[in-house]
C-alpha positions as CSV (number, residue, x, y, z in Angstrom):
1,X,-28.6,2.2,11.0
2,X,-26.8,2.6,7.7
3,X,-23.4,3.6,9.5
4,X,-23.9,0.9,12.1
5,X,-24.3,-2.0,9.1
6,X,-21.5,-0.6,7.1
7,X,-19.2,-1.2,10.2
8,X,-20.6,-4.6,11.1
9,X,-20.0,-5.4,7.5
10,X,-16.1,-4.5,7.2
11,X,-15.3,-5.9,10.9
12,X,-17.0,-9.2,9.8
13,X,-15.5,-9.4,6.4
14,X,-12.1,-7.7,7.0
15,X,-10.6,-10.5,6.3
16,X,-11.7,-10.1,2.4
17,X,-10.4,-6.1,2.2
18,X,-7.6,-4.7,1.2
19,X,-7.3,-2.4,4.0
20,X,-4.8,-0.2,5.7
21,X,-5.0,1.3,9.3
22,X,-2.7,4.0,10.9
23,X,-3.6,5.6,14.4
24,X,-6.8,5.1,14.8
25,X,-7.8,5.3,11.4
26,X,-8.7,2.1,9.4
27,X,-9.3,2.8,5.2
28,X,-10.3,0.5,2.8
29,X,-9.5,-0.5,0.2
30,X,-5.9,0.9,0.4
31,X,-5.6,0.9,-3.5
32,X,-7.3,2.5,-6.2
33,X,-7.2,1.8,-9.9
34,X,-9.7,3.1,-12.3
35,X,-9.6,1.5,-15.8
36,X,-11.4,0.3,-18.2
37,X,-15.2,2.3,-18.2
38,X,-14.6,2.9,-14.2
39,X,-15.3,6.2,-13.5
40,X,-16.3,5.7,-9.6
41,X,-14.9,4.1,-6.3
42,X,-15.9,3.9,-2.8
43,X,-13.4,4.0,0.2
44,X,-14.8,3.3,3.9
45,X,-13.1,5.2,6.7
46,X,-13.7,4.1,10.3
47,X,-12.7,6.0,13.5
48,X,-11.3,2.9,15.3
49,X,-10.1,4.9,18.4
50,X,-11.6,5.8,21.5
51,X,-12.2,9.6,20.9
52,X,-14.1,11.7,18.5
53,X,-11.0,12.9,15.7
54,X,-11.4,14.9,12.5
55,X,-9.5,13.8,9.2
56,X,-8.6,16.4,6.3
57,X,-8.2,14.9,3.1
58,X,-6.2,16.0,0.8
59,X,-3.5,15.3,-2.6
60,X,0.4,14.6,-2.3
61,X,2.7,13.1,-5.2
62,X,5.1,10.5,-4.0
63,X,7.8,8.3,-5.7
64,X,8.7,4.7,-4.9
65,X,12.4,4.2,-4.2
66,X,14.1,0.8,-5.0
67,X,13.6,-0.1,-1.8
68,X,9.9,0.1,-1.6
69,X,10.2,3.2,0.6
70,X,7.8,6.3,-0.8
71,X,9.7,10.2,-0.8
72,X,7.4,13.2,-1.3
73,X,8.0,15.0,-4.7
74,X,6.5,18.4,-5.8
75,X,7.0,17.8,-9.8
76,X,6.8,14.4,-11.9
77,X,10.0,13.4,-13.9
78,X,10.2,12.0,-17.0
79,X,7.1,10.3,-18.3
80,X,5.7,10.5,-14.9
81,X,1.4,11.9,-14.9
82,X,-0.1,12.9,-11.8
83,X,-3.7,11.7,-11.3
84,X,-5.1,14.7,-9.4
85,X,-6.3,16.9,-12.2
86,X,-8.7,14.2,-13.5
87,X,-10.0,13.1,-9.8
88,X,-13.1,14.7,-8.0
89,X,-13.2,13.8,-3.8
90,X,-16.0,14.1,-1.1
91,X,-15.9,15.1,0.7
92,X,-12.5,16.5,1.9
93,X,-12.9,16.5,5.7
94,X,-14.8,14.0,7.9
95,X,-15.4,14.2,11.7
96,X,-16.0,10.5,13.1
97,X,-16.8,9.2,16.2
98,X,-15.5,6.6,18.0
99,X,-16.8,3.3,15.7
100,X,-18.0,5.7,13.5
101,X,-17.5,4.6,9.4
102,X,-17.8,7.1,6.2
103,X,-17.6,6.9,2.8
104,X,-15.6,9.3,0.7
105,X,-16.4,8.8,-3.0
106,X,-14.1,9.2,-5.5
107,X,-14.8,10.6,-8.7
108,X,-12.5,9.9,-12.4
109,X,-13.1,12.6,-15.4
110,X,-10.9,11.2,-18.2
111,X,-10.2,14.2,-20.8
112,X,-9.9,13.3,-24.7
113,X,-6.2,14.7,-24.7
114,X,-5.1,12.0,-22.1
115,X,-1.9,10.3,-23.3
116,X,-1.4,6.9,-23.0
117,X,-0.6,5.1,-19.7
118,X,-0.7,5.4,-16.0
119,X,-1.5,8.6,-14.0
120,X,-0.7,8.4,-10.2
121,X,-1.4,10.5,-7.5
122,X,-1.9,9.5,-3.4
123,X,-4.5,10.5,-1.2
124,X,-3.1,11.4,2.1
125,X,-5.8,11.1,5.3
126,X,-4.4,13.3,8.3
127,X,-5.9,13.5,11.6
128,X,-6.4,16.6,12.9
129,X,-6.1,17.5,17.0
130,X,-8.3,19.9,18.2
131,X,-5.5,22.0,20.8
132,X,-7.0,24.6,23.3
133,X,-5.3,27.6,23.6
134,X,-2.6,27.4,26.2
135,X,-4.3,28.5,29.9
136,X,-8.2,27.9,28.7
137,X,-10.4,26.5,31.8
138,X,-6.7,26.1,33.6
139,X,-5.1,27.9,36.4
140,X,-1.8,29.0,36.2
141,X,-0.1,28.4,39.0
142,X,3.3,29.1,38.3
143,X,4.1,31.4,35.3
144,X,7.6,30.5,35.0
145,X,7.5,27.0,34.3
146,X,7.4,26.2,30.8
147,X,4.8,23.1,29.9
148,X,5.3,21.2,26.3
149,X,2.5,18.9,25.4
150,X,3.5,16.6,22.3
151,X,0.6,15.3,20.2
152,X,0.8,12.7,17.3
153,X,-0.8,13.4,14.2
154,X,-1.4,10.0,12.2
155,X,-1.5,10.8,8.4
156,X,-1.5,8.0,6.0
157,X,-1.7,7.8,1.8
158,X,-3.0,5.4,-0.7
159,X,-2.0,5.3,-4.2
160,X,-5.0,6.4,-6.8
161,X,-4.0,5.4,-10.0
162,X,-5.9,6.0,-14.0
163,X,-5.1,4.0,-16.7
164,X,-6.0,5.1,-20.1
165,X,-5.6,4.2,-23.7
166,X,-3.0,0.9,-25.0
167,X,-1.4,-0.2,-21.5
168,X,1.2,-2.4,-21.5
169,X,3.5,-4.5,-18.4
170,X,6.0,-6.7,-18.6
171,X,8.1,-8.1,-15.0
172,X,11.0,-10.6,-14.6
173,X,12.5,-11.6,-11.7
174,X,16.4,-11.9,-11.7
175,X,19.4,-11.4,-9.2
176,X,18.2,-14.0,-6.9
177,X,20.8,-14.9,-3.6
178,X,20.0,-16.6,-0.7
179,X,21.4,-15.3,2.9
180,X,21.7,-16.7,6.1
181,X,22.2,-14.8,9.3
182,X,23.1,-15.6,12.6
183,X,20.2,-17.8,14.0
184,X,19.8,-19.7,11.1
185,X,17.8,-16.9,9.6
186,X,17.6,-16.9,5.8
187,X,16.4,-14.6,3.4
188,X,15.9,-14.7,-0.1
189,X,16.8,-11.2,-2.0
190,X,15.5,-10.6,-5.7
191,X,15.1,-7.7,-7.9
192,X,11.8,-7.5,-9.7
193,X,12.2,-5.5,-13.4
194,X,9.5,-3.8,-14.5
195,X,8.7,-2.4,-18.2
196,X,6.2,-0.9,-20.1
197,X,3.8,2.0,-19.7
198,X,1.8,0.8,-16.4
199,X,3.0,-0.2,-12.8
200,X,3.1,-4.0,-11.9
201,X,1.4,-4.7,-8.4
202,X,1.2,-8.8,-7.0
203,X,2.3,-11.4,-4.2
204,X,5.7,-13.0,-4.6
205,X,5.0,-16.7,-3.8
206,X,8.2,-18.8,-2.5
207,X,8.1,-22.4,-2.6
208,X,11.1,-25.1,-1.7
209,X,11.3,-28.2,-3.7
210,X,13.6,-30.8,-1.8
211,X,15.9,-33.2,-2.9
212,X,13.3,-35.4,-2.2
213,X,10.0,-35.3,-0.9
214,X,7.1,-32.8,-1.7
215,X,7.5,-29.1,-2.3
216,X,6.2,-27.1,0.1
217,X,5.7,-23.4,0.9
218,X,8.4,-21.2,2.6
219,X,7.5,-17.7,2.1
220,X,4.9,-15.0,0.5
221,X,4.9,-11.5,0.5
222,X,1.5,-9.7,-0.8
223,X,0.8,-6.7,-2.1
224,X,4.4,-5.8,-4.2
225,X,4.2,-3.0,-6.6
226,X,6.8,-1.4,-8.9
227,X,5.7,1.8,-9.8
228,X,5.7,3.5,-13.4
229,X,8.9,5.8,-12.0
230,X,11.0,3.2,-11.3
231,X,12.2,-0.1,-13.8
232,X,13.7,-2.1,-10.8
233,X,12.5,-2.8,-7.4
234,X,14.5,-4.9,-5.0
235,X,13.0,-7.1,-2.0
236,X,14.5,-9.4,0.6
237,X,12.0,-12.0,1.9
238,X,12.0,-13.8,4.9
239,X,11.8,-17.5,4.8
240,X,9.4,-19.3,6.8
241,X,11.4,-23.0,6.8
242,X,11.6,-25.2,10.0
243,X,13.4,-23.5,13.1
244,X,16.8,-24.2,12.9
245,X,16.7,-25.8,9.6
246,X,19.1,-24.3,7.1
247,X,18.4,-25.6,3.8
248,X,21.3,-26.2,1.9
249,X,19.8,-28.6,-1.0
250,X,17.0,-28.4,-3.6
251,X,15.8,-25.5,-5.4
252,X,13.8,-22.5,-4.9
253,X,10.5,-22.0,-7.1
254,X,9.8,-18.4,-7.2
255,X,6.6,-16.5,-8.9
256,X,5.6,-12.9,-8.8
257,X,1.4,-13.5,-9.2
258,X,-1.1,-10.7,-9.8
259,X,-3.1,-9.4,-7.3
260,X,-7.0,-8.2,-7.0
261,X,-10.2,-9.7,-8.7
262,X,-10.4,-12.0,-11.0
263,X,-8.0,-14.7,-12.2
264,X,-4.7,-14.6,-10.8
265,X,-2.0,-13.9,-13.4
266,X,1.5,-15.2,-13.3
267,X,3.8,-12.1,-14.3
268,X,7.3,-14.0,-13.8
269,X,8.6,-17.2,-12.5
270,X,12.5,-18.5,-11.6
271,X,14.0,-21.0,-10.1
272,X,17.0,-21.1,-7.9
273,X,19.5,-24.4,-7.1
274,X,20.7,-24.5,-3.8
275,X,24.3,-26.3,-3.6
């Protein structure tokens, strides 16, 4: 009964979670930050394919490029702390039905020698396939023929991050352009800067103010981090304006927002002329 509510409860308010969903696994939240007094967290897995699957869960370090694109890295560089030492999981590998939710609980141990700042580590969820040995309840008919079965294996990761002690963020937005491709397609490519001891994480808002007339939305992208490895991100944004409607006057009103509970914080805003 207690499984069967939990997955009414994220299918009905889905809409409200930060979730992510790969294969036929769904996770949420797809985020973790423990500050403050935090010391616990929650995350839901639900088995949203059609066949029974078995998930391993496990620790891998990662680095965000300037392009928002994640590599896998085996040490930290330069003022870079890993999360994993100070993290507990359970458990480490599910088996879920199909429909089937669990919750993995996650468990932060600060230390007293901590330094200041941001520790990061992702959790990586991989599916595992159960594989019969090759000939098991099957007749070989012809021994000379060579048979090669391909399998997926969906793995995903979410970033776990602990802050401790005097935190500090600062993020700017600069380097603005507008581009149009063929189509009448236009895109709006910024660089946000980050600084300080902490990651930055919000939704870049776009807005058009015309000429004349009311301004009006064009374009939001949520869920933007810049993580405590890199001081720059860039992004190019697609902009939501009328089909076949370049727009070639006005200005562009641009703010990088936080994102998560409580009351949204403006990090950076710019504006852009268009001539």
């Amino acid at each position: 009964m207690r499984k069967e509510f939990l997955l009414i409860l994220i299918l009905i308010l889905g809409i409200n979670f930060q979730f992510f969903a790969q294969g036929d696994l769904l996770v949420t939240p797809n985020r973790v930050v423990f500050e403050g007094n935090k010391q616990k967290e929650s995350l839901n897995l639900v088995n949203m394919g059609k066949d029974t699957a078995t998930y391993s869960i496990s620790v891998v370090q990662k680095n965000m490029l300037e392009d928002g694109s994640f590599v896998t890295i085996e040490k930290p560089d330069s003022g870079q702390m890993f999360a994993d030492p100070y993290l507990r999981i359970f458990p480490r590998k599910v088996t879920l039905a199909p429909g089937e939710p669990q919750v993995i609980m996650l468990q932060c141990r600060r230390t007293p020698d901590m330094k200041d700042g941001e520790y990061r580590s992702h959790l990586y969820f991989r599916s595992e396939k159960d594989i019969s040995p090759l000939g098991l309840g099957k007749r070989l008919q012809d021994t000379t023929a060579i048979s090669i079965e391909v399998i997926p294996i969906f793995g995903i990761s979410i970033p776990v991050i602990i802050r401790t002690g005097a935190v500090v963020v600062e993020a700017t937005l600069s380097d603005l352009k507008l581009e149009t491709q063929p189509g009448n397609i236009q895109n709006l490519k910024l660089t946000i800067n980050r600084s300080g001891n902490i990651s930055v994480y919000g939704n870049i808002k776009i807005e058009y103010v015309p000429v004349q007339g009311k301004p009006y939305q064009i374009g939001v992208v949520n869920g933007v981090g810049v993580y405590t490895n890199l001081k720059r991100r860039n992004i190019s944004i697609k902009l939501d304006n009328q089909p076949g409607v370049i727009l070639t006057q006005g200005k562009l009103k641009v703010q990088y927002i936080s994102a998560g509970e409580g009351k949204p914080v403006i990090y950076s805003a710019t504006e852009m002329e268009i001539k």
